[in-house]
Structure formats: structure tokens, C-alpha cells
PAPATOR-983220 format. One record per residue (C-alpha): x, y, z; residue number from 1; chain. Coordinates in pm, 1 decimal. Layout:
<sites>
[site [X,Y,Z],NUM,"A"]
...
</sites>
This chain:
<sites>
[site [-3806.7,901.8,-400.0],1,"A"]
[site [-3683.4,910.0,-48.7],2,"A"]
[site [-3586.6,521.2,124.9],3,"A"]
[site [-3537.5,513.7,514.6],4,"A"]
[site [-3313.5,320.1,630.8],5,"A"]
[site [-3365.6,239.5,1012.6],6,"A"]
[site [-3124.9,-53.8,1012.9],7,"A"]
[site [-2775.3,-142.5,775.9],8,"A"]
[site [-2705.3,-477.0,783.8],9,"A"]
[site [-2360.3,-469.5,677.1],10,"A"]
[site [-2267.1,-167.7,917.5],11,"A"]
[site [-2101.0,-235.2,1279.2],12,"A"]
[site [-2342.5,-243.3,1578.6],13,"A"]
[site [-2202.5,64.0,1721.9],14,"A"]
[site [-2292.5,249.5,1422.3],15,"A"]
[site [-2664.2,174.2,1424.4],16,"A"]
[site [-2709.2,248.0,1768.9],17,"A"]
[site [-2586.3,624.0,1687.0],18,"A"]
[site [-2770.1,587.2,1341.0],19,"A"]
[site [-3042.3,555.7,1498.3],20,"A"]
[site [-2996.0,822.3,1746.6],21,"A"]
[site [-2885.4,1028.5,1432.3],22,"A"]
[site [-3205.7,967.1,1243.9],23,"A"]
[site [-3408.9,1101.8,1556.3],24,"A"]
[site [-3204.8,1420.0,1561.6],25,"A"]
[site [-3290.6,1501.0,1208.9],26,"A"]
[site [-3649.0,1428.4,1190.3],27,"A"]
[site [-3696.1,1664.9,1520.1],28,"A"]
[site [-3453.3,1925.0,1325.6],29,"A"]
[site [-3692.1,1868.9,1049.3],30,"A"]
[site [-4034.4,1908.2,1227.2],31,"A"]
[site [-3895.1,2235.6,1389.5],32,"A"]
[site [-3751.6,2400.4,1056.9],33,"A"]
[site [-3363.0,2409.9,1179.7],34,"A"]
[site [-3226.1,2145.9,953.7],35,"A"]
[site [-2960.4,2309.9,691.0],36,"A"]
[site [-3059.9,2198.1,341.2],37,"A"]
[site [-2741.0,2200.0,124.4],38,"A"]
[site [-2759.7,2286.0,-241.1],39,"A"]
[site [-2649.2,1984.6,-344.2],40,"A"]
[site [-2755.5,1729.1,-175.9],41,"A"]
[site [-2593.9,1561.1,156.1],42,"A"]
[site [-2392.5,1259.9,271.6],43,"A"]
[site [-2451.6,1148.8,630.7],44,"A"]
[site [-2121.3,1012.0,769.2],45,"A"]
[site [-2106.9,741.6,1027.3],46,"A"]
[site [-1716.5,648.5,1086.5],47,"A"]
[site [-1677.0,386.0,1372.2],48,"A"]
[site [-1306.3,464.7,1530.7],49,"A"]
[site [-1139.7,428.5,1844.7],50,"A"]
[site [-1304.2,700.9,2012.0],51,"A"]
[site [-1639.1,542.2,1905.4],52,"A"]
[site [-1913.9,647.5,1616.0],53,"A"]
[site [-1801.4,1023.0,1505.2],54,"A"]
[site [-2060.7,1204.8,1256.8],55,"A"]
[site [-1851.9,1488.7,1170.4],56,"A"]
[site [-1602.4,1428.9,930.4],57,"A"]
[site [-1395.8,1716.0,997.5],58,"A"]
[site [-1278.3,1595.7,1354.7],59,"A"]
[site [-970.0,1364.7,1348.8],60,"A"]
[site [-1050.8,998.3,1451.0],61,"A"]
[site [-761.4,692.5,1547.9],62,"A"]
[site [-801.9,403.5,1413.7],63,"A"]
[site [-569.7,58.9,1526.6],64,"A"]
[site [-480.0,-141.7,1239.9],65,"A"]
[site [-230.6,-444.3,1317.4],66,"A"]
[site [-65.0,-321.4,1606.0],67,"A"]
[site [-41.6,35.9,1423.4],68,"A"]
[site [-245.4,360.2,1505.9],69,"A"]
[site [-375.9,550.8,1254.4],70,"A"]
[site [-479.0,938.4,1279.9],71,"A"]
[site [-721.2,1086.8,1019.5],72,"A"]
[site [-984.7,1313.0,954.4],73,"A"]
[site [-1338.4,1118.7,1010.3],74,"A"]
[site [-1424.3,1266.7,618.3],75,"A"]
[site [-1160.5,1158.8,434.5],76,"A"]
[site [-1099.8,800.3,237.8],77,"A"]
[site [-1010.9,524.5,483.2],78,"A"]
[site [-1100.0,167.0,456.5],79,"A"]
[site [-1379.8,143.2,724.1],80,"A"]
[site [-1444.7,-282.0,726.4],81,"A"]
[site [-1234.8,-324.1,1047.4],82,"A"]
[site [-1284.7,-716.2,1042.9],83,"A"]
[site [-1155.4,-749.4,689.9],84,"A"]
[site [-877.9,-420.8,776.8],85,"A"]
[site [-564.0,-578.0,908.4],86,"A"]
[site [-639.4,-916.7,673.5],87,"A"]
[site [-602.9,-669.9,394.5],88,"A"]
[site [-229.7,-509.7,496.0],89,"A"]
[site [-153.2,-852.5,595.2],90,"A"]
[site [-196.6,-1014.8,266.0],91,"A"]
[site [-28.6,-696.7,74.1],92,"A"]
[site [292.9,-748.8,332.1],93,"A"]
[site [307.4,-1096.0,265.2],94,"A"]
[site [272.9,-1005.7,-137.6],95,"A"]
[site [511.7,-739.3,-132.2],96,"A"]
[site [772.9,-915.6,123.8],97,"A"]
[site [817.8,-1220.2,-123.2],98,"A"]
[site [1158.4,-1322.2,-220.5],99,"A"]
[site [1250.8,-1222.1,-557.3],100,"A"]
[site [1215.7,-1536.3,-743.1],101,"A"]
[site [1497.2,-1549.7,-978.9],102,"A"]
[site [1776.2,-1443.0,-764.9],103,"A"]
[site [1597.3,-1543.3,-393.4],104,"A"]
[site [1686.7,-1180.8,-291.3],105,"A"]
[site [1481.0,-989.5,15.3],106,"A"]
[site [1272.4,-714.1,-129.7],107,"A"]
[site [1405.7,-389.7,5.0],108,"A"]
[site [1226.6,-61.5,-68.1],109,"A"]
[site [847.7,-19.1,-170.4],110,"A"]
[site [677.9,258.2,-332.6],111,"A"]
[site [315.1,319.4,-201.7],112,"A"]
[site [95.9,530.5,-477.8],113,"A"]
[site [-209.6,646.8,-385.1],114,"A"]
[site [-116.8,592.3,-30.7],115,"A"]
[site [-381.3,804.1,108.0],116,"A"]
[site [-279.7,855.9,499.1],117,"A"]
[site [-28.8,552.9,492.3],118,"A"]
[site [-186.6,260.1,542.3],119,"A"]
[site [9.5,11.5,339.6],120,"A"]
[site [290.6,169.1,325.1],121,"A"]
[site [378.5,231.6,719.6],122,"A"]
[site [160.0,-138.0,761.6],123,"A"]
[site [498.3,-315.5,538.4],124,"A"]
[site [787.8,-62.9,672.4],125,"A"]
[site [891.6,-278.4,964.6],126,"A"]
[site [1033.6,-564.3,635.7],127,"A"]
[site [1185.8,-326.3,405.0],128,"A"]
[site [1474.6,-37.9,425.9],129,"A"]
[site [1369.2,231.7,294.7],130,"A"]
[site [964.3,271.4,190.2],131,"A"]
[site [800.7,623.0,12.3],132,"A"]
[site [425.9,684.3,-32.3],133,"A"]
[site [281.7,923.7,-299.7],134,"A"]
[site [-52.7,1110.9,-259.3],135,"A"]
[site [-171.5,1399.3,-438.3],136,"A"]
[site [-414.9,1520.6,-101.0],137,"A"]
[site [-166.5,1751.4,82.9],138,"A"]
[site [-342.5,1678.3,350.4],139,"A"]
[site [-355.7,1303.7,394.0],140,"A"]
[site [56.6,1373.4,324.1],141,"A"]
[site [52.9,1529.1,643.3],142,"A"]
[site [-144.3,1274.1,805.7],143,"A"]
[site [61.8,1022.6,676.2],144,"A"]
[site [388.7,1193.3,784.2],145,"A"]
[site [231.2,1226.0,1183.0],146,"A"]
[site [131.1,849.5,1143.1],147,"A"]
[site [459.1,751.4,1074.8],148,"A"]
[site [585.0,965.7,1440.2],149,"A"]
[site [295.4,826.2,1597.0],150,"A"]
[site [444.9,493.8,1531.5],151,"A"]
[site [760.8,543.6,1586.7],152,"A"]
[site [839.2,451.8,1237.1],153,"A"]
[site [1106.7,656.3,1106.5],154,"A"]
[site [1213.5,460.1,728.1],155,"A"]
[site [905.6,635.8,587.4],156,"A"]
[site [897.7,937.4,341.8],157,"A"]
[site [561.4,1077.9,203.5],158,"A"]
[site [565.2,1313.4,-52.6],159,"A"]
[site [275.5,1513.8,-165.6],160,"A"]
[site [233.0,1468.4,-601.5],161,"A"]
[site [27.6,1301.8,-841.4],162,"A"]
[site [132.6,911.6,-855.7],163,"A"]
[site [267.9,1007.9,-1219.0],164,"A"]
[site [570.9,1167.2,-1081.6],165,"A"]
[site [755.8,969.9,-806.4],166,"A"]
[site [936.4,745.7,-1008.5],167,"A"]
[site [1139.6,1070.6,-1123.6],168,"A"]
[site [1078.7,1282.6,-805.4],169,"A"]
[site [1356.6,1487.2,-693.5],170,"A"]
[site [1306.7,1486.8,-325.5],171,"A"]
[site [1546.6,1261.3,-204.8],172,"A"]
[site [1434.1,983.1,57.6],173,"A"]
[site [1601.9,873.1,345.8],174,"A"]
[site [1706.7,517.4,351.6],175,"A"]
[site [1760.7,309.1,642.0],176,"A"]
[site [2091.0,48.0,628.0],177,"A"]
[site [2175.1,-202.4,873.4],178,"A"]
[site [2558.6,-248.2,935.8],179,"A"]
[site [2657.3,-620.1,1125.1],180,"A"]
[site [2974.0,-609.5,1309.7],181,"A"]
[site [3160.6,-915.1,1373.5],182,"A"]
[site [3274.8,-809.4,1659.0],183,"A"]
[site [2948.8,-648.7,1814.6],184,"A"]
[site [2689.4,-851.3,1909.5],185,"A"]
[site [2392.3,-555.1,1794.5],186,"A"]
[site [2304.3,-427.7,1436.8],187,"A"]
[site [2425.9,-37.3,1387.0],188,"A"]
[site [2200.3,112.8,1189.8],189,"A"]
[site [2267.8,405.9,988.3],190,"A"]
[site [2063.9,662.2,700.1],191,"A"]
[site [2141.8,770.4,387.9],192,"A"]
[site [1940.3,945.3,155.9],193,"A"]
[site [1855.9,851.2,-230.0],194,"A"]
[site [1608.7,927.3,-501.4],195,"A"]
[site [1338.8,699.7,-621.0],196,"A"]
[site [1505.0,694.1,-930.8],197,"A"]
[site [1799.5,509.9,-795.7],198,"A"]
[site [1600.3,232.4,-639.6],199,"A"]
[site [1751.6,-87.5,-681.2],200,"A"]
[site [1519.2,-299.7,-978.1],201,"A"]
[site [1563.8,-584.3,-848.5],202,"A"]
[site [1454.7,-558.2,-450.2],203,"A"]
[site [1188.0,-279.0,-512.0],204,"A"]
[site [842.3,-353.2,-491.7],205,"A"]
[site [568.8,-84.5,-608.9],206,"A"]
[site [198.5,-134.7,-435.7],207,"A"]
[site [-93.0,76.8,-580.7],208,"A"]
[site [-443.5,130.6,-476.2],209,"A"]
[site [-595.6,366.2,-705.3],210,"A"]
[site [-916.7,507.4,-743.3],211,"A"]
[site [-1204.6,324.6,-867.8],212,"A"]
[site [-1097.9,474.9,-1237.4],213,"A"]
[site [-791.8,238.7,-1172.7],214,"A"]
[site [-359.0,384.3,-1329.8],215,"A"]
[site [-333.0,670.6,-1525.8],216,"A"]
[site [-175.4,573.1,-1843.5],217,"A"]
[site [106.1,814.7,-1796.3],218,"A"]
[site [141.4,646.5,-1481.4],219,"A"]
[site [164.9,261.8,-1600.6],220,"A"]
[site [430.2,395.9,-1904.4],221,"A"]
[site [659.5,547.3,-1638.2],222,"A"]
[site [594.3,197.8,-1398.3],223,"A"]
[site [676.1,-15.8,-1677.5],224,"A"]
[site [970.6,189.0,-1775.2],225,"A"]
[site [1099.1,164.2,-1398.9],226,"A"]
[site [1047.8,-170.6,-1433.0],227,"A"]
[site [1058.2,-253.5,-1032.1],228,"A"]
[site [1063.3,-659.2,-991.9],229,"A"]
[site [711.7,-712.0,-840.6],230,"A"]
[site [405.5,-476.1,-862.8],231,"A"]
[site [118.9,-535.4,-573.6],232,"A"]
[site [-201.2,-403.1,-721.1],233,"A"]
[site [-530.9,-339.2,-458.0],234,"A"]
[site [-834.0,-237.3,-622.9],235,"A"]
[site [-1197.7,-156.9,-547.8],236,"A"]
[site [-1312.5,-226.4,-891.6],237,"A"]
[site [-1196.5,-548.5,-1059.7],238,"A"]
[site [-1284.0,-452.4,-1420.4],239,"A"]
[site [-1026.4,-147.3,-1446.8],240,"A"]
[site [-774.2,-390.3,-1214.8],241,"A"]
[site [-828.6,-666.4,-1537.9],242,"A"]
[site [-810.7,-363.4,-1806.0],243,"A"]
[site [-445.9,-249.2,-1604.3],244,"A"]
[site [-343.5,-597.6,-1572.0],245,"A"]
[site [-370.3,-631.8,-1954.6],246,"A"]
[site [-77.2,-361.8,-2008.0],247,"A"]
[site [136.5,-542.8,-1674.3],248,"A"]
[site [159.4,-827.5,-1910.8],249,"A"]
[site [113.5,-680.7,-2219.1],250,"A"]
[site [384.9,-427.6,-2224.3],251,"A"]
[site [517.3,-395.3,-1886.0],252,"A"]
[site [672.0,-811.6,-1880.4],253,"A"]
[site [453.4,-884.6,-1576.1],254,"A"]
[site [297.0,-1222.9,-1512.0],255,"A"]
[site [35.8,-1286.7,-1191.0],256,"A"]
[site [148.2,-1474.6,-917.6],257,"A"]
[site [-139.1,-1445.5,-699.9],258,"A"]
[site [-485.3,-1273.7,-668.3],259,"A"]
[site [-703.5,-1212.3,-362.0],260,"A"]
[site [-1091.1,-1088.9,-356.8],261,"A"]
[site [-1185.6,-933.3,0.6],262,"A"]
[site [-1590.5,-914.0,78.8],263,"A"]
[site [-1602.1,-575.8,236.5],264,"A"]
[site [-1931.1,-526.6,177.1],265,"A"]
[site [-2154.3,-865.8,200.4],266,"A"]
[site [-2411.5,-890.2,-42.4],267,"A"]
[site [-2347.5,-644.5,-182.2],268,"A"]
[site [-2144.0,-611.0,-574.6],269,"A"]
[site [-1884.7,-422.9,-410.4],270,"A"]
[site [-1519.0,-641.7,-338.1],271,"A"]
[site [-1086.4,-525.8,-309.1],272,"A"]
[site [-905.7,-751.7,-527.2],273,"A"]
[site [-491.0,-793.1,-450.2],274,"A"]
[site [-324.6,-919.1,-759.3],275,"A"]
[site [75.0,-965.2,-712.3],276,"A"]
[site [243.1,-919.6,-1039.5],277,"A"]
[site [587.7,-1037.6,-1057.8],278,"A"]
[site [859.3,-913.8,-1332.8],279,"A"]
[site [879.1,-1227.7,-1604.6],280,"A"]
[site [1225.7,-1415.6,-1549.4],281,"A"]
[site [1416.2,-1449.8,-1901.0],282,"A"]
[site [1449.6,-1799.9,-2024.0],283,"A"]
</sites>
């Protein structure tokens, strides 16, 4: 059974002014016979962006997100609510930028897994030294790694791998130190470079944002034996975010600090949920 849909409710403005237009393309390629069917089935896409409504998701779109500009291809994964957008980063910058409780240390390097074209992870670079973002599509690495020159944001390393291997990757990453000199009045900054591996426990923060199927359990063994002091989780479906969250605390030492639902989609069953786990302090 077919359902038209002249009208989304939960969809920008702009969007159903061209879906509209869009709809009256297709039935005319219909009545005249020119419409390609696919084998298997199509997806229509609609991706409001800077340069307005795009339909063809292999042309590259900008998005602005917080004061940052994003570059993509219109196809691939990008979180398309733009009112609920920057709230999102904000609330996983403020998560991940907490001091560490037990020691009231500044968090200093993240790890961003799944980091798709670098949302998160160039959206929190400007508060930490060094930050790394994992992504198994080669091709939102690249995207990523021309976001981060499009930005001017030069403390951020992508590297293209499954989420399961950064925490023993062995491509270093640059980090970024700032050196105070009594007697000059400016910072001096300088790089270095280090491997994940080396990451100091105690100031690293790791943010995911997996897939609806939520971690790998290879990948929560190797996160809880990192062991980094505060894990930001974002999640489109809360039930495999509870079944992770069970191991956090269960095996990893974890306790939640903090959780955040985010209506993308109004009335609709669909919501992100940010849980902050932080690393249990010994009594």
C-alpha cells in the first residue's frame, strides 16, 4: 500500500515547499514513463543546508553548527534537526569539559568514536589539547579532516578504523601544548605527537555515538580496559544506551552523572539520549 504524503509536519518549511515541488516532478515523470524504477526500492532525500533544500545526496552541502561549518555529502548520516543541532554539541561540551571530580583537574584530550564527519569532536576541540575521532567510512574521514581546515582547527586527528581499534592505534596524534612564560605576556604554543594509548587516564574523556545497534562488545572490553575518567554516551536508541550502560557500571566502574533526552522528532517514538558516565572515585 502506497501513503502520500503532501505535507510533514515535523520537517522545516523550506523542505515542503521543494517537497512539494518534488512530488510534482515525479508524478509528471510518472505519467510520461521516464521515472527510473530501482530494484529495490527508493529513498527520496530532502536535506535542508546552507545552500537551501538539495535532493541529491551525492552533492556536498555546508551546514553551520555553533559558529562551525560543516562540509558533507547531502547522502550521508548527519543530524538534520537544526533547532535541536547546536543544543546537542552544546550539552556534550559541557559533559565532556567537566572537571574531573576527584582531583578538580581540566579534561584534556577526547576520543570521538563513531565521529562520522566530526561533529562532536571539532564542536569540543576549542576546550581540550589534543582531540582524535574514529570512523570506519573513509569517506566521512576525509570530510572530517577538510572540516577541521575549514575551521581553522588544527588539534584534530581523524583516523579512518572501526571504533574497536583506536584505543591501541598506532598512528600517532598530534597534540597541542600551551607553554606560559613569565616573562611574556602571550601563551607559546607548541605540538607534539603521541598515541592514544598514552593518553593521560585521568584528563581523557571518550564520547560515542554509535549506531542504533549501540558498542560492540569488543569495543566496551577495550573502553573499560582504557579506563578514561569520564565516558559521554549519545544515542538514538535508549534501550541499547540502558543495555551498554549496564556493563559502564557493571564492569567498566562507571556511575551516571547526568542524562539528557533531545525530541528530534516530535511525536514521534524517536529521541538522542546524552548520558555522562563518570569513572567511580575509590572510597
Amino acid at each position: 500500500r502506497l501513503l502520500d504524503v503532501p505535507y510533514c509536519h515535523i520537517a522545516t518549511e523550506d523542505i515542503n515547499v521543494r517537497l512539494d515541488e518534488y512530488r510534482s516532478d515525479l508524478r509528471r515523470q510518472a505519467l510520461e514513463g521516464t521515472i527510473r524504477r530501482p530494484k529495490r526500492g527508493a529513498t527520496l532525500l530532502l536535506r535542508d543546508a546552507d545552500e537551501g533544500v538539495v535532493v541529491d545526496p551525492n552533492q556536498y552541502v555546508t551546514t553551520t553548527v555553533a559558529g562551525l561549518q560543516f562540509r558533507f555529502l547531502a547522502g550521508n548520516f548527519f543530524q538534520n534537526n537544526p533547532h535541536m543541532l547546536p543544543l546537542m554539541v552544546e550539552y556534550v561540551v559541557e559533559g565532556a569539559t567537566r572537571l574531573n571530580p576527584a582531583n578538580e583537574k581540566q579534561m584534556t584530550h577526547l576520543i570521538d568514536c563513531y565521529c562520522g564527519s566530526g561533529l562532536f569532536c571539532l564542536g569540543s576541540a576549542s576546550s581540550f589539547q589534543t582531540c582524535v575521532g574514529i570512523e570506519v567510512n573513509d569517506r566521512a574521514v576525509e570530510e572530517a579532516k577538510a572540516n577541521a581546515a575549514l575551521n581553522n582547527i588544527t588539534n584534530c586527528d581523524f583516523v579512518a578504523a572501526s571504533a574497536e581499534a583506536i584505543f591501541e592505534s598506532e598512528t600517532p596524534v598530534k597534540q597541542q601544548l600551551c607553554n606560559n612564560d613569565d616573562n611574556d605576556d602571550e601563551a607559546k604554543s607548541s605540538t607534539t605527537e603521541l598515541f592514544v594509548r598514552d593518553f593521560p587516564r585521568d584528563t581523557t574523556v571518550v564520547v560515542v555515538d554509535p549506531p542504533r545497534k549501540g558498542c560492540s562488545e569488543e569495543f566496551l572490553e577495550q573502553l573499560y580496559a582504557f579506563s578514561p575518567q569520564r565516558v559521554v554516551y549519545m544515542s538514538c536508541d535508549p534501550a541499547t544506551q540502558a543495555r551498554d550502560a549496564k556493563g559502564l557500571i557493571e564492569k567498566g566502574g562507571y556511575e551516571i552523572t547526568s542524562a539528557v533526552p533531545f525530541d528530534l522528532f516530535p511525536q514521534t517514538r524517536h529521541i538522542e539520549s546524552l548520558v555522562v558516565f563518570e569513572k567511580k572515585t575509590p572510597q
